[in-house]
N, C-alpha and C positions, 0 to 999 in steps of 0.2 A: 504493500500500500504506500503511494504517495501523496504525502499533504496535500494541497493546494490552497492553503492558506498559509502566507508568511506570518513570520514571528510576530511583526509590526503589527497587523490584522489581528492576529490572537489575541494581544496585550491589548487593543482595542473592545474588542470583543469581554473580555475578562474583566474590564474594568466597569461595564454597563450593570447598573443594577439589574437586580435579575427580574423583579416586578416589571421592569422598564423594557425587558428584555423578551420576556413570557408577550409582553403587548405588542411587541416589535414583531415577534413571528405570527402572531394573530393574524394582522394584516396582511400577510402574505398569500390566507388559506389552503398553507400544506398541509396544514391536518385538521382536527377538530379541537375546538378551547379543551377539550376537557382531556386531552390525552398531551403528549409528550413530557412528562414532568411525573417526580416521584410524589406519593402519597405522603401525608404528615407523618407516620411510620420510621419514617428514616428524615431524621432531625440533626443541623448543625450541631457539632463539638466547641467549636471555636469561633462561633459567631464576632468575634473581634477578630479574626484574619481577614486579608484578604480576601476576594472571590477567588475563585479555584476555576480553570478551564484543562482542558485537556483532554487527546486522544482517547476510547476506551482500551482501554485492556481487561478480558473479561477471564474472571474464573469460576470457580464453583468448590465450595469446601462441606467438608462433612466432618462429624467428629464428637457429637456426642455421645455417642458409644463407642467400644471397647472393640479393636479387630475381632476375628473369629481366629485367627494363629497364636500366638503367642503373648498377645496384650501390647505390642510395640507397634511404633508407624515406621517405615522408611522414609528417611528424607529424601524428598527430590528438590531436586534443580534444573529438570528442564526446564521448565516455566518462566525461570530467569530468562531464559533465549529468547522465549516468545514473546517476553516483554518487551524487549528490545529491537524487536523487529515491528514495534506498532513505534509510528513518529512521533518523537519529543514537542510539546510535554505529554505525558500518561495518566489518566485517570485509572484507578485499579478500581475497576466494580465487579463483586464480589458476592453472588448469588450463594445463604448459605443451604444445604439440599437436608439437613440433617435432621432426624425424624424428631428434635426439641431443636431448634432455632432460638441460636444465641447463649445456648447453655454455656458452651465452651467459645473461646475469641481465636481466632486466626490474627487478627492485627494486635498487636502488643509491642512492646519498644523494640524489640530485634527486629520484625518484620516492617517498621514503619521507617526504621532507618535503610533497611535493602529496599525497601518500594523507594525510597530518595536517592540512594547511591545508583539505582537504574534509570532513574530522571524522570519521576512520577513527581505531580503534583500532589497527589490528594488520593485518598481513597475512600469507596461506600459500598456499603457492605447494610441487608436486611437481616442480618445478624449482630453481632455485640463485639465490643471492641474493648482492649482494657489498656491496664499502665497507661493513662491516657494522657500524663502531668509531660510523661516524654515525647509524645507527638507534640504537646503543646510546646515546651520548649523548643524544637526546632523549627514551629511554623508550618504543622505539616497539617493539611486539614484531614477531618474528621469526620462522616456521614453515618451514624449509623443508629440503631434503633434503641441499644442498653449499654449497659457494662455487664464485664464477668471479671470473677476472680482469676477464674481458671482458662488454659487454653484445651482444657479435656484431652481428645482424642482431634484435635481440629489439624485437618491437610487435603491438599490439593489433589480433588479428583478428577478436574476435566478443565482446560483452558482454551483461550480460543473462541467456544463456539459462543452463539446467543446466553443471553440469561435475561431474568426477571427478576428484577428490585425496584420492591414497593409500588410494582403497578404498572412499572417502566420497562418495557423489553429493548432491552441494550444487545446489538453487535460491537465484535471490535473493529476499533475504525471509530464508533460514531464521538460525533463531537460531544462533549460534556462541562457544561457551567452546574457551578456551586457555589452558593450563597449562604446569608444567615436563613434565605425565606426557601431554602431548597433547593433540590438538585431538577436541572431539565437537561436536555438535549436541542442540538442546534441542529439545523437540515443542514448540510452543507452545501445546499444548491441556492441557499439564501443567503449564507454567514457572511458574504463578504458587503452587503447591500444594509445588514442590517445596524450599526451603528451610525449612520447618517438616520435610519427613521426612528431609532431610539431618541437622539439629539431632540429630533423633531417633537414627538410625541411627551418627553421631558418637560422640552420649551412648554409648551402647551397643560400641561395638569399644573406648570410653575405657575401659569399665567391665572387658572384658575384658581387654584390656591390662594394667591395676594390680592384675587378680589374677592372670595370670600372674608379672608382676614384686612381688608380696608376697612374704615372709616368712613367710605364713601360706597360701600357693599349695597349692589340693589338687584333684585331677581331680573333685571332686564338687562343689566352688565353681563348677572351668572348664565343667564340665557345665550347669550349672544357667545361667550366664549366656548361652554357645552357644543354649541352648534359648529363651532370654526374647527375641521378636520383638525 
C-alpha cells in the first residue's frame, strides 16, 4: 500500500477537530451520519493529547483463557513486519475476539513503547488496556473501553485482515482520527479536500456562536446565519 496523502496533509488533517471533522465528511455523502465512527464504548485515555491520525494496522487478540497445551503462549513477532509494511504514521486497532472482553490487556507499557518504536501513533482497542501512567508519559494515545490489572493469557491471533471496534469495521490501510470526542475514519477519496470545508464550516458555527453570545442577539440575526451554508 501507498499513501497518497503527504505528511503536510496529515498534520492538516490531524489537527481538525474531530466534531468539525465528523461535519466535514457529512457533506460529502460517502456514507450515512450514523456510520463511520466508533461507538461511546471505546473512550479517550488522554483527552489532553493531541489528536491522533494514522494508517490502520489491524489485529485481533484473545486471551482470557488459559491454552489447551501446556498453560504458556508463544511469542511472536511477525506482526512486527506487518506493521511496518502499512505507511507511517500507524494507528494499531485492535479487535479483542476473546470469549470475556477486556479481562486480560494486550496494550501495557512494553507493548505501547514497541507500537512507538514501529512509528504508531496511537492505539484502540474494544478491549482494556493497563499501566496506562506509561502511555501517558510518552504521549502515546489511548482508545479503549476499561483497564485491567492483568495481561491474562492476551496474544496475537490474526493480523492484517478486517476487524470490528465499537461499531467500526476497520481495514488496514484505512485512514484513522482520534480525539477527546472519539475515534472515526476518513474516506480517502475525500481527505485531501477536507480541511479547506472544515475551515469553512468552523468559520461558520464561530459566527453563530458570537451572535448568540452578543449583546445585540436577535432570532433574525440567529436566523439568517443558520440559513448561510
Amino acid at each position: 500500500m501507498q499513501p497518497n496523502l503527504t505528511l503536510g496533509e496529515l498534520e492538516e488533517l490531524r489537527k481538525i477537530h474531530g466534531c468539525t471533522l465528523a461535519d466535514a465528511i457529512e457533506t460529502f455523502r460517502e456514507r450515512l451520519r450514523n456510520e463511520g465512527f466508533m461507538n461511546n464504548s471505546v473512550r479517550s485515555f488522554f483527552p489532553q493529547l493531541p489528536n491522533m491520525i494514522g494508517y490502520a494496522v489491524t489485529l485481533k487478540v484473545r486471551g482470557s483463557a488459559p491454552p489447551m497445551a501446556d498453560g504458556s503462549m508463544a511469542i511472536r513477532s511477525d506482526w512486527w513486519d506487518y506493521v511496518l509494511s502499512v505507511p507511517a504514521p500507524r494507528v494499531v486497532v485492535i479487535q479483542d475476539i476473546a470469549t470475556r472482553i477486556g479481562l486480560g490487556s494486550f496494550l501495557g507499557g512494553v507493548h505501547v513503547n514497541i507500537l512507538r518504536a514501529l512509528g504508531c501513533s496511537g492505539a484502540v482497542t474494544n478491549g482494556s488496556v493497563r499501566e496506562v501512567p506509561i502511555a501517558e508519559q510518552i504521549g502515546f494515545p489511548l482508545f479503549a473501553t476499561n483497564v485491567s490489572l492483568s495481561h491474562a493469557y492476551s496474544h496475537v491471533v490474526e493480523f492484517g485482515q478486517p476487524v470490528e471496534v465499537a461499531g467500526l469495521q476497520v481495514q488496514s490501510g484505512d485512514l484513522i482520527h482520534g480525539s477527546r470526542h472519539g475515534v472515526q475514519s476518513i474516506p480517502l477519496k475525500i481527505a485531501g479536500q477536507l480541511p479547506q470545508v472544515a475551515a469553512r464550516l468552523a468559520a461558520r458555527d464561530q459566527g453563530i456562536i458570537e451572535i448568540c453570545q452578543s449583546k445585540d442577539f436577535s432570532i433574525e440575526k440567529l436566523r439568517s446565519a443558520v440559513s448561510n451554508p
